[in-house]
N, C-alpha and C positions, 0 to 999 in steps of 0.2 A: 674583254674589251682591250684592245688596240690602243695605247697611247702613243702617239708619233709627236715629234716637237718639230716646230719651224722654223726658217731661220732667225726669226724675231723670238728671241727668249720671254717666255712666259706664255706665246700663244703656242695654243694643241690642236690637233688631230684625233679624234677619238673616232674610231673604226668599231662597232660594233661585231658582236661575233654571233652570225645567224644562222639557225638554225631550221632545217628548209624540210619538208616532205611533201607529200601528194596532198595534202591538206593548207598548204601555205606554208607560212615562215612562224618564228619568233625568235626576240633578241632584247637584250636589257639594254635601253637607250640610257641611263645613267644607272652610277654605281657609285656612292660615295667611298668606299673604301678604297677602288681599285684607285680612284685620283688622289686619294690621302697618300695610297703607297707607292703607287705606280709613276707620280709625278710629282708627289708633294704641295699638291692642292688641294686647301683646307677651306672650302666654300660651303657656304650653308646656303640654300639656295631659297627665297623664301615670296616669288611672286613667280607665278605663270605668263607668257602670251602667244597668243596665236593672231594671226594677222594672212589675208588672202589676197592676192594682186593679178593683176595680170599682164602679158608681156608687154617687157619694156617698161615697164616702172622701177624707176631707181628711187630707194631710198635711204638716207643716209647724207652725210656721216653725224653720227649722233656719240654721246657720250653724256654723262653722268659726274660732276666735279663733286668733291668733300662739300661737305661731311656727308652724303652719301652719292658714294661712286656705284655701278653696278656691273659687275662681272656677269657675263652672258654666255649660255649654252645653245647653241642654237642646231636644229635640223628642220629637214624638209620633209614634210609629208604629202606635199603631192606636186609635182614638177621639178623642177629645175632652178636653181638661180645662183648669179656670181656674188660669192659673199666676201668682204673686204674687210679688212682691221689696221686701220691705222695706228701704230706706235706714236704716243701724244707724252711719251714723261721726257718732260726737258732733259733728264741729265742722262737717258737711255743712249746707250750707244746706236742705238735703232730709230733714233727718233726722226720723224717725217719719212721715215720708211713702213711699207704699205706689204703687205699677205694677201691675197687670194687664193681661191679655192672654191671649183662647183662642186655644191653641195643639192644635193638632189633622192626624190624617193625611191630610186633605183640604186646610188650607192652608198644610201644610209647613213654617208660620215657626217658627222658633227664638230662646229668649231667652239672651238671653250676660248671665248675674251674675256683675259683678265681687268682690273681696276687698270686705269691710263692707255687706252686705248678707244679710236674714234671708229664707228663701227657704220658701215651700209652696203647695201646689195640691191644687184639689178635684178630682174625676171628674164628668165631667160625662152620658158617655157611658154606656151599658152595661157598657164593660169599658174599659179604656186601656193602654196599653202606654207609657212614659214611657223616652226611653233620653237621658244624661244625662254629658258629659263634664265630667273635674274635674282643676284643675290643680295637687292635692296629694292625696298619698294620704288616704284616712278617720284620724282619730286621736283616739279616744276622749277623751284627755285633754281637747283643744280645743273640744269640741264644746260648743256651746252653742243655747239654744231663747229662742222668743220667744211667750207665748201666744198662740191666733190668734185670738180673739178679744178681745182687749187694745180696750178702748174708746177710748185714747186713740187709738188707728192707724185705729179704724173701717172693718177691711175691709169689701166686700160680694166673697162667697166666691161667688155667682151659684148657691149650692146652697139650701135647707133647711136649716137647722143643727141644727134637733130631729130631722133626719133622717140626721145626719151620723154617718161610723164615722168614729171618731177614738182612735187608741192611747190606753193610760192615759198612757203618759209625756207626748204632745202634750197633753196636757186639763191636767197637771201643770206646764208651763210656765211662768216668769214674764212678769208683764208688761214691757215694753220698760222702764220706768223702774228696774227691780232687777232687768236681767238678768244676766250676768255680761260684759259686751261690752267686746272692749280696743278696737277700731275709734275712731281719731280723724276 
């Protein structure tokens, strides 16, 4: 596996290494060791999700506050979609700066978000299939949103936005300057 970093420190790139003949493919979509050595990410990864949309659904930016934050692995297993990660630790040199990156079942990369960071993706595709490792369980309490379209962050979601399904709660979001973030 492929680790690549980005400009925002702590978020990865993991590029699988597939192995292809007249029968199909196979590839190890995680590998804990390679990210203990290879990156120095020491994740125990310890709740599943899978989740299916279809085009032009944006959802997000979501995130997870102390005492339990959750660092997220994410790929696509069927279509296409713009996945995003906002830098939320106040004291981050990168902070209110934003990553994307399509992540799709034709080029298998996966994005690894760490703990302080606000996380959502459009559909880009017909349909998408999103499957999605987390290394704390979900906890309502914790949770917390970031609008996605907060002008100070100025995504480009690579959708239509008058065109976008978007939850009431997502549209209800605040902006990153009043969100609720403990993230230092």
């Amino acid at each position: 596996m492929k680790v690549t970093t980005t400009p925002i420190p702590g978020l990865l790139v993991l590029e699988p290494i597939v192995h292809g003949d007249e029968r199909g493919y196979f590839f190890e979509s995680y590998r804990k060791n390679v990210l203990e050595s290879d990156a120095n990410m020491h994740i125990n990864f310890q709740q599943d999700n899978q989740a299916r949309s279809i085009k032009n659904v944006l959802r997000g930016l979501h995130y997870q506050n102390d005492p339990v934050p959750q660092a997220k692995l994410l790929r696509v297993l069927e279509g296409s979609i713009w996945d995003v990660a906002v830098d939320i630790r106040k004291n981050s040199k990168t902070y209110g700066q934003w990553f994307g990156i399509e992540l799709s079942a034709q080029n298998k990369l996966q994005l690894l978000i760490p703990h302080g960071f606000a996380h959502g993706y459009a559909v880009l595709s017909d349909t998408a299939e999103v499957f999605y490792k987390c290394d704390n369980y979900y906890n309502k309490q914790c949770e917390g949103g970031v609008y996605f379209a907060d002008p100070a962050i100025g995504i480009d979601w690579k959708i239509d936005l008058s065109a976008a399904i978007i939850s009431e709660k997502d549209q209800k979001q605040p902006l990153l300057a009043d969100a609720n973030n403990l993230f230092l």
